[in-house]
N, C-alpha and C positions, 0 to 999 in steps of 0.2 A: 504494500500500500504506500502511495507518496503521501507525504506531508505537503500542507502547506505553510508560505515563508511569508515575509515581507520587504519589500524595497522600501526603506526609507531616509536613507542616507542622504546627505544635503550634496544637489546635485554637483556642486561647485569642487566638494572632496573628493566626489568618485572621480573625474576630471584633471584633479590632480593626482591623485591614486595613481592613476595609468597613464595619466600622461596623455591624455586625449580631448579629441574633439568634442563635445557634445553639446549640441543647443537647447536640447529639452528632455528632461529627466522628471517626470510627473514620480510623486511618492504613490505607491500601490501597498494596501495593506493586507488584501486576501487573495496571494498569491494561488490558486487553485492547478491540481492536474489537468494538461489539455491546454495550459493559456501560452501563451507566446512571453515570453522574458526578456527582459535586455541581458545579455552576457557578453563578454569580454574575451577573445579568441585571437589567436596567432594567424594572417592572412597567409594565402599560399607566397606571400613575397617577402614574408618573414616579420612584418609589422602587426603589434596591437591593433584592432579595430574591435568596437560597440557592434552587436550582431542581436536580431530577435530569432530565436529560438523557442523550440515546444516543451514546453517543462511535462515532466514526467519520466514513466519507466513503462517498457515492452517487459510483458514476460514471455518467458523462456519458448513458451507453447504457442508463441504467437507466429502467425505464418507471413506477415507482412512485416 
């Protein structure tokens, strides 16, 4: 079973965190499985970039 999280970090920190670009960073408090996430990921050219992604877990038995 996935948990849910929260983003709520001041969006100015995560920006400095990594080092990046970000023009809008809305706080989300009921991160739910199935939603699309902001995350933070290595590009195939080797740089940091903000990416939305599907928060959750495939189990094992699943065919797709």
């Amino acid at each position: 079973m996935c948990a849910r999280f929260t983003l709520r970090s001041p969006p100015q920190l995560v920006v400095e965190l990594f080092d990046l670009d970000l023009s809008a960073l809305d706080p989300r408090f009921n991160i739910a499985p199935t939603q699309d996430v902001l995350a933070v990921r290595v590009s195939d050219e080797g740089e940091r970039e903000f990416a939305r992604l599907r928060w959750g877990l495939v189990p094992l038995w699943a065919t797709e």
